[in-house]
C-alpha positions in Angstrom: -9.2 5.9 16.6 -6.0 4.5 15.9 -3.2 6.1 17.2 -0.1 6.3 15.0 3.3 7.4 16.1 5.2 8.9 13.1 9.1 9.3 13.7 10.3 11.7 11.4 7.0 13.3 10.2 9.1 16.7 9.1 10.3 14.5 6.2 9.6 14.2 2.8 7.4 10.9 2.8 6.3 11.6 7.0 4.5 14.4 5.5 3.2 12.9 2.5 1.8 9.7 5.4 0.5 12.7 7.7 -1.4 13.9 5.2 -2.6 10.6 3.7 -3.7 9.6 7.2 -5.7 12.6 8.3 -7.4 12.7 5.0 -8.5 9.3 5.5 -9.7 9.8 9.0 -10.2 7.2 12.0 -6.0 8.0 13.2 -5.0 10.1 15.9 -1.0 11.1 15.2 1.6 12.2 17.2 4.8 12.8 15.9 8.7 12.2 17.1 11.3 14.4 15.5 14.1 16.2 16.0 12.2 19.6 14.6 8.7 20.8 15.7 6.1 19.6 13.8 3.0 22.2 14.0 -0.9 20.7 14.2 0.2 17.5 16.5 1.7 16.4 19.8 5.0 16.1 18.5 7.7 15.0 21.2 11.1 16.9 20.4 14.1 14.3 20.7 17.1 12.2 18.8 15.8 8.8 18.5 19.9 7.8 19.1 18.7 8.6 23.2 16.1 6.0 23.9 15.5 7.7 27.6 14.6 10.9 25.6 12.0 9.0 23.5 10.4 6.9 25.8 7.2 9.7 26.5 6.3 9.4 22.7 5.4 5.6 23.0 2.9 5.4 25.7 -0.3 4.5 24.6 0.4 4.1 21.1 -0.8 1.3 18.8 1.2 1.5 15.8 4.8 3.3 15.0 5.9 4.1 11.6 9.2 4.4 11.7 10.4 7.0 9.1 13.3 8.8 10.7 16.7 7.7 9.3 20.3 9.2 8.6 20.8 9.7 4.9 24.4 9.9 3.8 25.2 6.4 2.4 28.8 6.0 3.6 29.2 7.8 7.2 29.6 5.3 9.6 28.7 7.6 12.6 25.8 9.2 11.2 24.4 5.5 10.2 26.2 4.1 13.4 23.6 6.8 15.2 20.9 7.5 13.6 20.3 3.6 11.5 21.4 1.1 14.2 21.1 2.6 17.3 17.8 4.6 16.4 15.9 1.6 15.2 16.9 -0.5 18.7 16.0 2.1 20.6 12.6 2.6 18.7 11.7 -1.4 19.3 12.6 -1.3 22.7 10.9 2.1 23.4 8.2 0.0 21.3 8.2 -2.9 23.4 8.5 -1.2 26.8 5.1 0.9 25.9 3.1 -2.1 25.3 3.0 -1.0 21.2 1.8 -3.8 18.7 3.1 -2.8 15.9 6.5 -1.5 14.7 6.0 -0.5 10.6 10.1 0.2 9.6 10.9 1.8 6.7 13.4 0.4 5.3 15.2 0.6 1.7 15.8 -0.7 -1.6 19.6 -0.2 -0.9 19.5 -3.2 0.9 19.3 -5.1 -2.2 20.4 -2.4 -4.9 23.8 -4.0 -5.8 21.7 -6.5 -7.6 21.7 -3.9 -10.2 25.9 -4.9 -10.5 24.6 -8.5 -12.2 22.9 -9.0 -15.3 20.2 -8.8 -16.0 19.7 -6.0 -13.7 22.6 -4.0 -14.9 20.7 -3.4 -18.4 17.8 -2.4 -16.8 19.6 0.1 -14.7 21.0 1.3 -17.6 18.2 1.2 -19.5 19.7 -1.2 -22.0 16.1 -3.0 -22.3 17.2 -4.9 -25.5 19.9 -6.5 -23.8 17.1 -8.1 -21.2 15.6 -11.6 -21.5 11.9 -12.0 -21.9 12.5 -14.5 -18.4 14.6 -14.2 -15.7 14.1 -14.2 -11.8 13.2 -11.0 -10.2 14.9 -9.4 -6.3 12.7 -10.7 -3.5 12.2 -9.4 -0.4 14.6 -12.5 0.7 17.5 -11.6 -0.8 20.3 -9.1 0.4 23.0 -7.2 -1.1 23.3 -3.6 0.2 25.0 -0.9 -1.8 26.8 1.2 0.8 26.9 1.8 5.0 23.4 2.7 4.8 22.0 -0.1 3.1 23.9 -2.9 5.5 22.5 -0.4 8.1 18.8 -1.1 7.5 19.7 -4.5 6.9 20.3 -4.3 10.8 17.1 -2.7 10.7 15.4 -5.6 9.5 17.0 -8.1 11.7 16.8 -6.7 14.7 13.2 -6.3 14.0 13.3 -10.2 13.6 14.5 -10.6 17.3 11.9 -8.7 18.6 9.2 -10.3 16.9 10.1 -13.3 17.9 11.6 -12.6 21.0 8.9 -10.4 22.2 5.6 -11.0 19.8 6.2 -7.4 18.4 4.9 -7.2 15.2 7.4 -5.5 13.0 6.7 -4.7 8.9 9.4 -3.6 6.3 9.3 -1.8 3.3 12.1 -1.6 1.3 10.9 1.3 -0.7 12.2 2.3 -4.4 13.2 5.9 -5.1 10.4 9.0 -3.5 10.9 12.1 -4.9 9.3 15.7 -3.9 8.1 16.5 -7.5 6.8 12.6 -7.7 8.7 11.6 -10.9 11.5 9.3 -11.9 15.2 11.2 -12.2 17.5 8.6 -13.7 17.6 5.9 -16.2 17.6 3.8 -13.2 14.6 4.9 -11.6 12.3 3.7 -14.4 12.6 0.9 -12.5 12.5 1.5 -8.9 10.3 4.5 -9.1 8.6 4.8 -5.9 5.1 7.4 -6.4 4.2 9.8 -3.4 0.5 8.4 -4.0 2.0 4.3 -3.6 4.3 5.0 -1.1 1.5 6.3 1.6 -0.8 3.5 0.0 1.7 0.8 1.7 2.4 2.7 4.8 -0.9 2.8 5.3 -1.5 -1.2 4.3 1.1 -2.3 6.9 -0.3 -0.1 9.8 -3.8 -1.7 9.3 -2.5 -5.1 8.7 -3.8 -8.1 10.6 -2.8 -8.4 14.1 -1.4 -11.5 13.9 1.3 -10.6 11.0 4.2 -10.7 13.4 6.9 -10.2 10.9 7.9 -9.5 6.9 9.6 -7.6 4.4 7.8 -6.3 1.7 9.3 -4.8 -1.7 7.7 -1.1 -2.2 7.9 0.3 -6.3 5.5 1.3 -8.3 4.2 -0.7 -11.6 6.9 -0.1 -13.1 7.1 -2.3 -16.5 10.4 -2.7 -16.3 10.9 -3.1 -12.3 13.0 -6.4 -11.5 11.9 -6.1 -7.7 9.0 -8.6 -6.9 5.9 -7.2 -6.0 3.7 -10.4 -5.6 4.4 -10.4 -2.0 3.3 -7.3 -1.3 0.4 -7.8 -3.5 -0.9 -11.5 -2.0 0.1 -10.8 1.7 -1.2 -7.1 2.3 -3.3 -5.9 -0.9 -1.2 -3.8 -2.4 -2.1 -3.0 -5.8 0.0 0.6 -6.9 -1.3 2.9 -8.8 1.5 4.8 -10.9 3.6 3.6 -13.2 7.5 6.0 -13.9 6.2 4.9 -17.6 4.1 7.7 -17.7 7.3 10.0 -17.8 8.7 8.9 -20.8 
């Protein structure tokens, strides 16, 4: 049994990976969150106070990091909650004796591509004004769209230091747009449309990953046709193939 520490399982997509997991079997979950979570150990605490959190991480294997503050442009919420929280959460990692660190990250850490042609017309679902070639987002690229986004940047980064500086192996997803009701909302999201069913398909790929993938940053949409974020990362490096495609709400 694995055991998999979920930070922010009360969420939209902890939920949807809580139920992915025990469906699949062979995990034993615990949860961190600021709200009870009924059915598993759940450890009640702000991940902004790393003494608080500690408990959660002893004798875990694998953390996926979910818990994050949402509104784009506050600088103490992000200051709090997306870079404090995530250095706590490595160190709390790293302290326990955890291998693995999955950290959800986001695609507003590269969305103000979508500023630039060719990405603007996709965006704006001006798909005659597109070239038949032209070079999609990679995971190596940065441009963040707000507080937020230059937040998980952070995220990432820091998650760079402690892979190298301490062999913990940290994966992030910079995942598209995940709604409740599992479809596409705006012209926009045609193209970063992120399904409930690919999202926990991903999650799931990084926790299981090799042991000795110390670091990356993986791209997370669905096959969407007219994506411009590069999936053959994902695809080469951990298997992903998804499964759902925002096409299919035209």
């Amino acid at each position: 049994m694995k055991k998999v520490l979920i930070t922010g399982m009360s969420g939209l997509i902890g939920g949807l990976l809580r139920e992915h997991l025990e469906a699949r079997g062979g995990y034993e979950l615990s949860a961190l969150n600021r709200r009870p979570v009924e059915g598993v150990k759940c450890l009640q605490a702000d991940i902004a106070d790393l003494g608080a959190i500690k408990p959660a991480f002893e004798g875990i294997d694998v953390v996926a990091h979910l818990a994050a503050y949402t509104e784009i442009d506050d600088w103490q919420g992000n200051l709090s909650g997306n870079i404090i929280g995530p250095y706590n959460v490595y160190e709390a990692a790293r302290l326990a004796g955890v291998k693995r660190v999955v950290f959800v990250s986001s695609g507003s850490t590269i969305r103000n591509w979508s500023l630039e042609e060719p990405y603007k017309a996709i965006a704006e679902g001006r798909y005659d004004d597109v070239p038949a070639d032209f070079d999609l987002i990679t995971h190596q690229m940065i441009r963040p769209d707000s507080i937020y986004g230059a937040a998980k940047v952070w995220g990432e980064a820091v998650g760079r230091h402690f892979a190298d500086t301490y062999g913990l192996s940290v994966l992030c997803l910079r995942i598209g747009t995940v709604y409740a009701d599992d479809r596409p909302h705006t012209t926009h999201d045609f193209a970063v449309y992120l399904s409930n069913r690919d999202v926990v398909q991903i999650l799931q790929k990084c926790i299981d990953a090799p042991d000795d993938l110390l670091y990356d940053v993986f791209m997370a949409t669905s096959d969407n046709p007219h994506g411009y974020r590069d999936l053959s990362h994902p695809r080469e490096v951990l298997g992903y193939e998804p499964q759902d495609s925002a096409e299919a709400f035209r």
